[in-house]
C-alpha positions in Angstrom: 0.0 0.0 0.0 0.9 3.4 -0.9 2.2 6.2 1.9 -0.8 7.8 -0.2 -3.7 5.9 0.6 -2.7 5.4 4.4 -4.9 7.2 7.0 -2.5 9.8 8.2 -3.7 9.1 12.1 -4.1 5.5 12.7 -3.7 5.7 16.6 -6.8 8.2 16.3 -8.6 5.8 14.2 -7.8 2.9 16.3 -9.4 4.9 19.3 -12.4 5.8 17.7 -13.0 1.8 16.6 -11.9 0.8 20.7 -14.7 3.9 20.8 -17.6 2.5 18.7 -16.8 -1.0 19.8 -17.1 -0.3 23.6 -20.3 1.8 22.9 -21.6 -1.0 21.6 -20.7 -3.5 23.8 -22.4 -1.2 26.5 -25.5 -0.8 24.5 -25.8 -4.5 24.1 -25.6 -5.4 27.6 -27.8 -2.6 28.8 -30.2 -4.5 26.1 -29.9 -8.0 28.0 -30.3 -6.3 30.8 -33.3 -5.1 30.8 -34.7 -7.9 28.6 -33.7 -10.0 31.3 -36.0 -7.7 34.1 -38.5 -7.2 31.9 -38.6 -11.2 30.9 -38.8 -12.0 35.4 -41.0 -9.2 35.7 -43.8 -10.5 33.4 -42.9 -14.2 34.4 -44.2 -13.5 37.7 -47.6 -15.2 39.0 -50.6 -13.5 40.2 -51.9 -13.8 43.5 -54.5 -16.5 43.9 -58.1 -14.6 44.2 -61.2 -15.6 46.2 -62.7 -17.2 43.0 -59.5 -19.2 42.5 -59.5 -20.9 46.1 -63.7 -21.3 45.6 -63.1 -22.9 42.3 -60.0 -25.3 43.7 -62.3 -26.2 46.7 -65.5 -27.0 44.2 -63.3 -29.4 42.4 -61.9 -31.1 45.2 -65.1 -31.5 46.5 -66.6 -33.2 43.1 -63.5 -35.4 42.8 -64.2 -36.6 46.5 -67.3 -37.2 45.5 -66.3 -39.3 42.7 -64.2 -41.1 44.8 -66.6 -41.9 47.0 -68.9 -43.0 44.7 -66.4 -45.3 43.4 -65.5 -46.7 46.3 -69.3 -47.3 47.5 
């Protein structure tokens, strides 16, 4: 290569990749980051409700049943 077509600053470009390359390295783990909140965030269960035990106790009262009637 030609003394021509060389960049006349290399150590300034070499920073400015190191630059861009750490920027992005940043900017990517800031990403997981809050991928990986947001992800446990909506992962998380509700809180049974009143209907939920009601419903829970009306099937284990029909599958007693059953078993009873089975067993008679």
């Amino acid at each position: 290569m030609c003394r021509a077509t060389q960049p006349k600053h290399t150590a300034a470009i070499s920073e400015d990749i190191m630059a861009r390359t750490s920027r992005l390295l940043a900017a990517l783990a800031l990403g997981l980051a809050l991928a990986g909140v947001t992800a446990a965030a909506v992962a998380q269960p509700t809180p049974p409700t009143i209907e939920d035990h009601h419903d829970q106790s009306l099937r284990i009262q029909k599958a007693d049943e059953v078993r009873r009637a089975l067993l008679s």
